[in-house]
ZAROTOR-80271 format. One line per 4 residues: number of its first residue (from 0); their letters; for each residue x, y, z of C-alpha. Coordinates in steps of 0.2 Angstrom, whole numbers, always signed. Example, Ala and Ser with C-alpha at 12.3 -4.5 7.8 and 13.67 -1.06 7.14 Angstrom:
// ZAROTOR-80271
0> as> +62,-22,+39 ~ +68,-5,+36
// end
This chain:
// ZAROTOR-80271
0> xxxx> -55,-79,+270 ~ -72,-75,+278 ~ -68,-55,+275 ~ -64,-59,+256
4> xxxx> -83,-67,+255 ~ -91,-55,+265 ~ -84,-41,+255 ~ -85,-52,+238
8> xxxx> -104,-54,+244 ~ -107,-35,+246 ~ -98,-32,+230 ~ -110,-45,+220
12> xxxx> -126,-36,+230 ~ -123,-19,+224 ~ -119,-26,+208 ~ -136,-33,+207
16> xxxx> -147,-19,+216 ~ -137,-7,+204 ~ -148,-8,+189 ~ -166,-10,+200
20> xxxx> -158,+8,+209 ~ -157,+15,+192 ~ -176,+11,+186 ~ -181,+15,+201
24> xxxx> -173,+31,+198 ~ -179,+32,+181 ~ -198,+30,+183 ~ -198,+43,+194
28> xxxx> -187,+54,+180 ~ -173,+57,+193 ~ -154,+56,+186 ~ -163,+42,+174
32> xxxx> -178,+40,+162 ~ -188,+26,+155 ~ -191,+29,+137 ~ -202,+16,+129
36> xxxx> -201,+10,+113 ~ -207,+21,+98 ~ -204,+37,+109 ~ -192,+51,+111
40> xxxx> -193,+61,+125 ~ -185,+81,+129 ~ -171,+85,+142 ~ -170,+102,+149
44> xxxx> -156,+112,+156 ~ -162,+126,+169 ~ -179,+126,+160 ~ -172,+126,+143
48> xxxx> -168,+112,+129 ~ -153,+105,+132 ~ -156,+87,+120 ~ -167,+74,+115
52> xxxx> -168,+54,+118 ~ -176,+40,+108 ~ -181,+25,+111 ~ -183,+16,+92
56> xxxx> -176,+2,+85 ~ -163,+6,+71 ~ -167,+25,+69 ~ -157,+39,+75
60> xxxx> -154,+57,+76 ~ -144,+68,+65 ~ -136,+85,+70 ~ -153,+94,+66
64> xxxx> -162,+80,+77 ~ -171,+75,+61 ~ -175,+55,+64 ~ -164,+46,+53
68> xxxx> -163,+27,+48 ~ -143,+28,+42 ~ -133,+24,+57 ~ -119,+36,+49
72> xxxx> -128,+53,+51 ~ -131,+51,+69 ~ -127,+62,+80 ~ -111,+64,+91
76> xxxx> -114,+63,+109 ~ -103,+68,+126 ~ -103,+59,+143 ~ -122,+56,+142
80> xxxx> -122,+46,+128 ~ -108,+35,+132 ~ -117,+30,+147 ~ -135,+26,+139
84> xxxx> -122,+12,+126 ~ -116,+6,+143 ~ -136,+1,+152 ~ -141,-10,+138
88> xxxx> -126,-21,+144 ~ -134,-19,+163 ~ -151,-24,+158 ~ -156,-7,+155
92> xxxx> -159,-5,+137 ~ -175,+9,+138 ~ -165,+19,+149 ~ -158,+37,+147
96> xxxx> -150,+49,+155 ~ -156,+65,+161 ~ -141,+73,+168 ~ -138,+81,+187
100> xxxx> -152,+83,+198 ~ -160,+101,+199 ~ -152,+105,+183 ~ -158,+92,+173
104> xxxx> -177,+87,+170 ~ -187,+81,+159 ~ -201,+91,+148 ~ -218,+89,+153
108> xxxx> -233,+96,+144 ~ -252,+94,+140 ~ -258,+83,+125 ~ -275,+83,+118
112> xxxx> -281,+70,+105 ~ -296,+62,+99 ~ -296,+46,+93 ~ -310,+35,+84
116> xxxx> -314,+20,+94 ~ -327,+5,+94 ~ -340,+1,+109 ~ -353,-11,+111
120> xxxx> -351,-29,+106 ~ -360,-38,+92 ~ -372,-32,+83 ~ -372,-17,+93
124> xxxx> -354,-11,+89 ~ -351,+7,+84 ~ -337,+19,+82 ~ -338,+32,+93
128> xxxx> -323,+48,+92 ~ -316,+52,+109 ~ -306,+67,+113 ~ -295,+64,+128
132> xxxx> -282,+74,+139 ~ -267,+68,+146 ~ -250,+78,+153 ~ -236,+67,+148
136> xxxx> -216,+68,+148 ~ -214,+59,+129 ~ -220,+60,+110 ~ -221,+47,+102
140> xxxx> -211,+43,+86 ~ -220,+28,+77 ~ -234,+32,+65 ~ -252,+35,+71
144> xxxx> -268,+39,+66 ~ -276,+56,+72 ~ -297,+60,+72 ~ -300,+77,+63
148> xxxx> -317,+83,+62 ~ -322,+98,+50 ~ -339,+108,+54 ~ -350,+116,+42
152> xxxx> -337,+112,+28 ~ -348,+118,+9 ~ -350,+106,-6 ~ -350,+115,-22
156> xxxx> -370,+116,-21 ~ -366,+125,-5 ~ -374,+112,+6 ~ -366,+111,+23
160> xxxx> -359,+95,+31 ~ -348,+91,+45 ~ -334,+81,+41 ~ -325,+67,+50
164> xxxx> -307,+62,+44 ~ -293,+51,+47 ~ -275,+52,+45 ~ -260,+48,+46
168> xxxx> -245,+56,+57 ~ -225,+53,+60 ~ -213,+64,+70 ~ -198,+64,+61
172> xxxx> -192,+79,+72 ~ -196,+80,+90 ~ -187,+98,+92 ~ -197,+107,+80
176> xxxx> -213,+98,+87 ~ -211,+100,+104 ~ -199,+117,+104 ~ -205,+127,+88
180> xxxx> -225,+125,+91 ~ -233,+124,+106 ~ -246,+112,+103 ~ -242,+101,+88
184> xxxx> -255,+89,+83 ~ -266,+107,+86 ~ -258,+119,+77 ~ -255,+103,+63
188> xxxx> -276,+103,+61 ~ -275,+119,+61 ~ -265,+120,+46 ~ -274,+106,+39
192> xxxx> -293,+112,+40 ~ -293,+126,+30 ~ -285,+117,+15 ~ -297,+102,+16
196> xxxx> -313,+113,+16 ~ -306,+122,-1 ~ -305,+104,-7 ~ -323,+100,+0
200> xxxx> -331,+115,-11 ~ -324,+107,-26 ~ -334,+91,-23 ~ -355,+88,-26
204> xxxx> -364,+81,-11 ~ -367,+64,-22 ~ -348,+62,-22 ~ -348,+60,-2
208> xxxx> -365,+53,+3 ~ -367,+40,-11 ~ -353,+36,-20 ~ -342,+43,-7
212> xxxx> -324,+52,-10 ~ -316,+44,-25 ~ -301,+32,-17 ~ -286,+28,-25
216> xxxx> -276,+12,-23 ~ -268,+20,-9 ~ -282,+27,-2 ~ -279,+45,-3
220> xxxx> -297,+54,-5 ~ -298,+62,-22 ~ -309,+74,-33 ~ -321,+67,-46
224> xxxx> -317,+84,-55 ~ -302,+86,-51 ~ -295,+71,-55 ~ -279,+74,-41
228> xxxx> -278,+69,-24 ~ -279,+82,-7 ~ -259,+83,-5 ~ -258,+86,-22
232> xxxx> -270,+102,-23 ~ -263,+109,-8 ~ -247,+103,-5 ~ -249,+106,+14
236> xxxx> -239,+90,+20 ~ -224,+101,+17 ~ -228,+114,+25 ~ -232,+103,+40
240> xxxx> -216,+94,+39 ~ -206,+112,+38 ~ -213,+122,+52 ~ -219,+108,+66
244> xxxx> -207,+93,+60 ~ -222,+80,+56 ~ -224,+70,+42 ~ -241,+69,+37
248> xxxx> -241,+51,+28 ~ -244,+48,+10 ~ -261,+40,+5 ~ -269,+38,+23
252> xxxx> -280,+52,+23 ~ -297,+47,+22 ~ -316,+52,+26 ~ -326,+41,+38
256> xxxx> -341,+47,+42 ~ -353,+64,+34 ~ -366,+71,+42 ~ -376,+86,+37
260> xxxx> -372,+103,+48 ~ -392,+108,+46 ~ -408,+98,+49 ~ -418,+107,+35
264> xxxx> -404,+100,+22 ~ -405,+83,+29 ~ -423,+81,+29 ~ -425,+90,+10
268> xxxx> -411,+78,+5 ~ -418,+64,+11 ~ -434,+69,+4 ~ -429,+68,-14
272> xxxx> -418,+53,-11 ~ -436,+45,-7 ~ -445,+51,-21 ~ -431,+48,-34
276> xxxx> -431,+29,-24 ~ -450,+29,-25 ~ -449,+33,-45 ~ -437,+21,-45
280> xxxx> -448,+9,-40 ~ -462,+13,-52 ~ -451,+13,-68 ~ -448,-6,-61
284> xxxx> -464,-12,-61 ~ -469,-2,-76 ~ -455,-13,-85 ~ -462,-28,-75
288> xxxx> -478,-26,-83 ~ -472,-25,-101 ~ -465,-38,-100 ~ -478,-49,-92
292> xxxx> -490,-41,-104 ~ -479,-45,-117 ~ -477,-63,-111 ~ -496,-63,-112
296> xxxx> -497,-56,-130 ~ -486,-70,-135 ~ -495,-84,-128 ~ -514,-78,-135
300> xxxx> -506,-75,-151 ~ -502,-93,-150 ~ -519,-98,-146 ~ -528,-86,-159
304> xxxx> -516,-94,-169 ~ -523,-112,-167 ~ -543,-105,-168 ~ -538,-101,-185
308> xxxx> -530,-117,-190 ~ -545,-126,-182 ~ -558,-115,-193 ~ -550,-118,-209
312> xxxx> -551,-136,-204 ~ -570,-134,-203 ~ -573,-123,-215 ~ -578,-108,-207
316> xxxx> -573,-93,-208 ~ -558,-89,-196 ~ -562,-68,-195 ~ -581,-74,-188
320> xxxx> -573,-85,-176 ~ -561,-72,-169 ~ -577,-60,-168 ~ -586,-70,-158
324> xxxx> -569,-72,-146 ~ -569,-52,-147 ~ -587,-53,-142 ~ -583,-65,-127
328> xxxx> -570,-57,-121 ~ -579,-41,-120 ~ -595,-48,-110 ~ -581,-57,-98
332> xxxx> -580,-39,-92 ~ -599,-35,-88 ~ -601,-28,-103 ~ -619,-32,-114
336> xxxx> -615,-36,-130 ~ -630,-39,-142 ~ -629,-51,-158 ~ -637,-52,-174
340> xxxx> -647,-65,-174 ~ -640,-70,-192 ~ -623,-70,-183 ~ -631,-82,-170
344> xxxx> -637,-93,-184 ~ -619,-93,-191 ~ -612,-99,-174 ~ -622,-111,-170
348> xxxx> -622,-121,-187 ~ -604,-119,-187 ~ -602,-140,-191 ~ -591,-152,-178
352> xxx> -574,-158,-182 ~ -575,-178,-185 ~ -563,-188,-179
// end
């Protein structure tokens, strides 16, 4: 009895240390590998590609390891397969299988990106792009967002500006992007930049530095000449998508941030933005002042209005009255006005209202 529980107890401890063996195994890519979610990752017989694993809820790959969402186009697979249905059950749901040691590895290679991040804290935040360098054994699936800059980019008046964009980016087939090119997210910018500086030649500097790129609903960047957004023009998404296997996602290309390539552009540019402001800024108080002085005109017309009334009440003559106003008016000014003295007369007998 004591033999059956020992060997019972044995039996259940291998049971458990199985699946921590197997990670253990799989972080160090031996036999195993951990593939995260979102993720896909390359597997290599005697240097070459032998197949791919994915980590991605409800997506799969078909015979031409495009990603796919219908469960009935996916792949057959052998002995490998099989297994990776069985680890789920063994609480080892993110992990794949490489194949026979020495024979079997996983790709490694060198990614370079640069992405468009915040620093500081509050008032003091900015974003900041940052190009980083990593060598890693995955690519990832899920969509992201990808920093492209564009330097000395022309706008129709031939005015240079460096050009910072964002976009958006899917693998929907990892063997073309990691087997077919090199360098993907490289050689997709590549392919990218020389379209987008075509579509920045069609544009006036106005269009980007104070109104900024026409948007759309979606977002996507659009022409004011034009009238039709930069996939549109240049249908490069499918070239893209053809060649490297990336989808370059619908209405997520956009322009952050402009600056201008030359100092001399910048600071004559910002010259005549001052002076335009500053004319501006006259014209508004040139319209102020029209309309205070009109404001004014009203309210003495009012006045003259009730000298005249007041006159006639008296029997004087209202046009001697509003002379002698003129005359007041004028010598409030500094001005020496002299006045007949048979004027004077006229003045001074002019007879008081009685009440």
């Amino acid at each position: 009895m004591n033999g059956f529980l020992n060997n019972l107890g044995i039996f259940l401890a291998l049971i458990l240390l199985f699946p921590v063996v197997i990670r253990f195994l799989a972080y160090n890519n031996f036999v195993f590998t951990i593939v995260e979610e979102g993720t896909a990752k390359m597997i290599l017989c005697f240097g070459g590609f032998h197949r791919l694993v994915m980590n991605y809820k409800n997506h799969y790959f078909n015979q031409q390891w495009d990603i796919v969402e219908e469960k009935s186009q996916e792949r057959k697979g052998g002995l490998a397969e099989l297994v990776e249905a069985i680890l789920p059950f063994l609480m080892l749901k993110n992990v794949k299988v490489v194949g026979i040691p020495f024979i079997h590895s996983v790709h490694w290679y060198k990614f370079k990106w640069t992405s468009y991040e915040q620093e500081g804290s509050g008032q003091g935040i900015k974003s900041v792009a940052q190009t980083k360098e990593r060598i890693i054994d995955y690519i990832l699936v899920m969509d992201d967002f990808y920093f492209v800059r564009i330097d000395e980019a022309e706008t129709e008046e031939k005015i240079q500006v460096n050009v910072n964009i964002l976009m958006g980016l899917r693998i929907v087939n990892p063997y073309k992007s990691l087997k077919k090119v090199q360098k993907w997210l490289e050689a997709t910018t590549d392919l990218i930049k020389p379209s987008f500086r075509s579509f920045i030649n069609t544009m006036q500097l106005d269009e980007f530095l104070r109104i900024g790129p026409k948007k759309e609903e979606g977002g996507q960047i659009i022409g004011k000449k034009t009238g039709e957004t930069f996939l549109e023009l240049y249908k490069v998404d499918d070239q893209i998508l053809e060649q490297y296997g990336v989808c370059l996602i619908p209405d997520t290309v956009e322009v952050i941030s402009i600056d201008f390539a030359k100092k001399e552009d910048e600071d004559r540019i910002s010259a005549e933005w001052k002076a335009e402001k500053d004319g501006k800024a006259r014209e508004r108080l040139a319209r102020a002042r029209e309309t205070e002085i009109a404001e004014e005109g009203k309210g003495n017309a009012e006045a003259l209005r009730k000298v005249v009334e007041e006159a006639k009440s008296l029997g004087v003559d209202p046009n001697l009255v509003l002379g002698f106003l003129a005359l007041q008016k004028a010598g409030e000014k500094g001005n020496t006005i002299v006045v007949p003295s048979s004027a004077q007369g006229l003045m001074l007998n002019i007879p008081e209202k009685k009440g």
